[in-house]
C-alpha atoms as one frame of an Amber mdcrd trajectory, in Angstrom:
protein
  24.030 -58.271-119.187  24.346 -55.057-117.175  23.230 -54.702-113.808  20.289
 -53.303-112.447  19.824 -49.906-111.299  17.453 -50.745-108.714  16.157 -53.373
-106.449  12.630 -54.688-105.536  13.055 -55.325-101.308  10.250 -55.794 -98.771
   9.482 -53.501 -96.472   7.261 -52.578 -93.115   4.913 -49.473 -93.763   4.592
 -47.783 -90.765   1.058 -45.209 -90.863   0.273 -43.631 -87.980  -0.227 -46.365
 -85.254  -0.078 -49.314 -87.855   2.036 -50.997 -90.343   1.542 -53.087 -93.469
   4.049 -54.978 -95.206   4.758 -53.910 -98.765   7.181 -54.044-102.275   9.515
 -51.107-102.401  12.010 -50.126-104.814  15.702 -48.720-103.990  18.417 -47.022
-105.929  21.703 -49.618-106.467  25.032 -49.088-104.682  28.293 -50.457-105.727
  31.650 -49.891-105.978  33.362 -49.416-109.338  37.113 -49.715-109.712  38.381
 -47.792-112.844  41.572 -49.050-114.174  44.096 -47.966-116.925  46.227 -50.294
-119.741  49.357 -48.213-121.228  52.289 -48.982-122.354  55.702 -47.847-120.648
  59.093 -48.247-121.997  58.011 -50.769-123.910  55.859 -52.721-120.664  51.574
 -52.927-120.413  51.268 -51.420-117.071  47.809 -52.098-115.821  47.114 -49.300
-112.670  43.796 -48.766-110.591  43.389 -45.374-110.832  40.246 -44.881-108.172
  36.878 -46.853-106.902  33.988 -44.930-106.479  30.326 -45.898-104.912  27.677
 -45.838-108.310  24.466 -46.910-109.377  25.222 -49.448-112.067  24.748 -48.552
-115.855  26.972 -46.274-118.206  29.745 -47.240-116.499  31.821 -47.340-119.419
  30.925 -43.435-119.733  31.342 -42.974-116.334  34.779 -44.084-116.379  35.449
 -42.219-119.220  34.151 -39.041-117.931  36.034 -39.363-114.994  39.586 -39.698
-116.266  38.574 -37.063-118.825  37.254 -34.128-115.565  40.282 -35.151-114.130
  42.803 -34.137-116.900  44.127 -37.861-117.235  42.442 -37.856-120.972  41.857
 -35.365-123.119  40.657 -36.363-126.827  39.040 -39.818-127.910  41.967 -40.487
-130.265  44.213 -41.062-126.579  41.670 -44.364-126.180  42.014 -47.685-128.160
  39.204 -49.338-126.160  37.186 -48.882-122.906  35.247 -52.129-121.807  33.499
 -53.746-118.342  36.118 -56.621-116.948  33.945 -59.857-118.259  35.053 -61.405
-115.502  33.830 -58.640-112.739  31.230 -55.894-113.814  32.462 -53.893-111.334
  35.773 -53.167-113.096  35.985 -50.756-116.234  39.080 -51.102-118.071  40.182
 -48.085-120.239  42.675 -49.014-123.117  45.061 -46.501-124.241  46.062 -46.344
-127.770  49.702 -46.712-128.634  52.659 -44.106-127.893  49.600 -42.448-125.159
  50.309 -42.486-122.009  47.705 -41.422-119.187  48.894 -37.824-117.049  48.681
 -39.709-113.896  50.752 -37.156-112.210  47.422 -34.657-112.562  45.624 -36.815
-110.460  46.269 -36.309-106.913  43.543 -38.185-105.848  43.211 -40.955-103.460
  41.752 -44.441-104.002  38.754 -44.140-102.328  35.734 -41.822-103.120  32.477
 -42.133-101.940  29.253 -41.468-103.734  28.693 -38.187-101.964  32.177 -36.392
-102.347  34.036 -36.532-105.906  36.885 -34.281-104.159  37.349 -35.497-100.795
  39.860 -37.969-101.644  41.926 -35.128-103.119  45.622 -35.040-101.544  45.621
 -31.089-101.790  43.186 -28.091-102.724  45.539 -27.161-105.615  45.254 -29.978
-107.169  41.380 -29.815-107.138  41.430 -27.234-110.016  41.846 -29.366-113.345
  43.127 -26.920-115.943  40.165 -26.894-119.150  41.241 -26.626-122.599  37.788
 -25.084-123.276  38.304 -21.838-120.491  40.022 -19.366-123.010  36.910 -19.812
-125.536  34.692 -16.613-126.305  31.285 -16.927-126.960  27.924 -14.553-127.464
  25.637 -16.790-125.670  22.016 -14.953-125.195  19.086 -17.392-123.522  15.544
 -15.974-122.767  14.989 -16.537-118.757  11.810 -18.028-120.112  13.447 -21.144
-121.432  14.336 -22.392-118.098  11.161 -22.015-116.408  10.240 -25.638-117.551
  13.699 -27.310-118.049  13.099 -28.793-114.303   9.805 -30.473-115.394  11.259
 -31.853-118.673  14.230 -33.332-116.286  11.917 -35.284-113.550   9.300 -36.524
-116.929  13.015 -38.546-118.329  14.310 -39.205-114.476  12.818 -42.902-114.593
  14.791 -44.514-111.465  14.498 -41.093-109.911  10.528 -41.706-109.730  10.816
 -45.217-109.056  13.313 -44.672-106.194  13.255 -40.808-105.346  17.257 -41.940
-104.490  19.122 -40.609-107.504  21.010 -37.023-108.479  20.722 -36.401-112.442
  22.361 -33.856-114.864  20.290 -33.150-117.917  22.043 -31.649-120.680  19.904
 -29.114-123.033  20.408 -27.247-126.612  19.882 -23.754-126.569  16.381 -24.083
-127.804  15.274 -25.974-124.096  15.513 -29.311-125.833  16.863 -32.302-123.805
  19.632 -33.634-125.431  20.960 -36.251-122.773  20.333 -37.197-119.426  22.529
 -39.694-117.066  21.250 -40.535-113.702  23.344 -41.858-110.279  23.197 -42.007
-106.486  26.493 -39.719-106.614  26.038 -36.331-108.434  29.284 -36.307-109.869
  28.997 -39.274-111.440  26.019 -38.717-113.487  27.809 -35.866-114.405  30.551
 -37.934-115.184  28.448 -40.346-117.246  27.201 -37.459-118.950  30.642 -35.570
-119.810  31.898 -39.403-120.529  28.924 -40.252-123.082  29.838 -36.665-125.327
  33.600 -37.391-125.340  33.194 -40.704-126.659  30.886 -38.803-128.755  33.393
 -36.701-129.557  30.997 -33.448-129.302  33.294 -31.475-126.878  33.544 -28.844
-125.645  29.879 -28.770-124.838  29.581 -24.747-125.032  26.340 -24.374-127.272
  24.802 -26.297-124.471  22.987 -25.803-120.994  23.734 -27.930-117.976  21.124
 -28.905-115.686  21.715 -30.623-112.110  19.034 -31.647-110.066  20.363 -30.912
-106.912  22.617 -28.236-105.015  25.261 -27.205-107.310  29.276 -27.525-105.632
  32.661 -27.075-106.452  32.992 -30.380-107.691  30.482 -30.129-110.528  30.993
 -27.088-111.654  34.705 -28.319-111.813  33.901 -30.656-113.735  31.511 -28.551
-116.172  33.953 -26.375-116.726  36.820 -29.406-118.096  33.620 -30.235-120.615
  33.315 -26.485-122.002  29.762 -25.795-120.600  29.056 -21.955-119.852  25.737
 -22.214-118.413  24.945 -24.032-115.391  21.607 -24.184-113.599  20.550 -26.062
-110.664  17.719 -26.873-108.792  19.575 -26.308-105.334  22.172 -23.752-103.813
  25.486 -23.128-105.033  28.216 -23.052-103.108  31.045 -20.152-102.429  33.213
 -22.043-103.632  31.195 -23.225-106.724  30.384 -19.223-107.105  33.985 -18.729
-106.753  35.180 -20.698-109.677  32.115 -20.204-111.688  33.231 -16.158-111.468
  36.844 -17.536-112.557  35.979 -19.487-115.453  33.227 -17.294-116.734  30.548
 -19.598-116.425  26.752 -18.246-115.821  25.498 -20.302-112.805  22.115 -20.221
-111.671  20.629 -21.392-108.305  17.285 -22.287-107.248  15.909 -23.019-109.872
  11.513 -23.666-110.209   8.380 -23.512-112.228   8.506 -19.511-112.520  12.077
 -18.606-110.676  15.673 -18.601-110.292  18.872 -16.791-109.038  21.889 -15.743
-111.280  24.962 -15.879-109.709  26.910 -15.147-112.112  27.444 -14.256-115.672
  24.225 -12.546-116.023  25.052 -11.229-119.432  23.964 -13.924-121.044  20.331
 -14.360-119.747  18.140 -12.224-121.620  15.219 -11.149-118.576
């Protein structure tokens, strides 16, 4: 049975001068340990490769995701089997298939990673920027700036622990056409775009470059990192970007756009392919 993504607490109400006691609902918080089964010369070596703080639910994407936006996997045919530990549902075992063995060495990361920071626990800045597969792919992408006027609204209508909790980051993932195709929600930003990435490699629909990328809050290095490994050109958020998000957005060719509401938004970069 998986866990809840939120939890009914009591709470004191405080208005004005007054209080009254009420039900209140918060956004889950637990550590998930990702772990790794491979064979090597012939031994199963069973490695931790990283915990990070989530809100429970598509953690089997989520792990996924992450070793894929980190360059340890890179096609569904490396994975015999990714499953929660039956014995702790805050363990996610991924399976390699035979003769695969994970990049490890790509993954200078360490142990630790909090909810907040997907790249803090990185052991140098150049090994921050995961190498895509997807970068060197042309396109003629052309979207009418209309379309994304009411992408924001169709996000917070599907955002159901968002509403309940107002405590969670999503990324909403859209066809050309304004339709939402996915949408993965979490207390860290990076990993509901790490569900989300996760969920379309299993899916095997990578590299997700007919697609836009929606992210309901700022939009940083991290995440547009990790768009990039996944193939997506067009990134829009509802918050700033970062320099350094602009920076590698420029590199990569991506079309990032910032501030996104009901009748606005800032391009950043790759303007080409918004048609105004």
């Amino acid at each position: 049975m998986q866990k809840s993504a939120v939890r009914d607490i009591r709470i004191k109400k405080v208005n004005n001068e007054s209080f009254t006691e009420e039900n209140d609902l918060i956004a889950v918080e637990e550590p998930l340990e990702i772990q790794v089964l491979y064979q090597s010369e012939g031994q199963l070596v069973r490695k931790s490769i990283s915990v990070t703080m989530r809100t429970p639910g598509n953690d089997e994407e989520l792990a996924t995701g992450f070793l894929f936006t980190e360059g340890i996997l890179h096609n569904p045919n490396q994975v015999s089997k990714v499953e929660t530990d039956i014995w702790d549902e805050n363990k996610v075992l991924i399976t390699f298939a035979d003769q695969e063995t994970p990049r490890l060495q790509t993954a200078e990361r360490n142990f630790y990673t909090t909810s907040s920071c997907g790249v803090c626990g990185k052991s140098s800045i150049d090994a921050i920027k995961t190498v895509s597969s997807f970068t060197d792919q042309s396109d003629d992408l052309s979207v009418s700036a209309d379309l994304f006027y009411n992408l924001q609204n169709v996000l917070k209508k599907q955002q159901e622990v968002f509403q309940n909790t107002g405590g969670l980051h999503a990324s909403g993932l859209f066809d050309l056409e304004g339709n939402l195709i996915m949408l993965r929600e979490d207390v860290g930003r990076h990993n509901a775009l790490d569900k989300l990435i996760g969920a379309s490699f299993l899916q095997d629909k990578l590299p997700l470059d007919q697609n836009i990328l929606l992210l309901s809050g700022r939009a940083s290095f991290e995440l547009i990192q990790k768009a990039s490994m996944a193939g997506i050109k067009i990134v829009a958020a509802i918050g700033a970007p970062s320099s350094l998000a602009l920076q590698l957005a420029e590199e990569f060719g991506m079309t990032l756009i910032g501030f996104l509401g009901k009748n606005r938004f800032n391009i950043y970069s790759g303007s080409s392919r918004i048609r105004i």
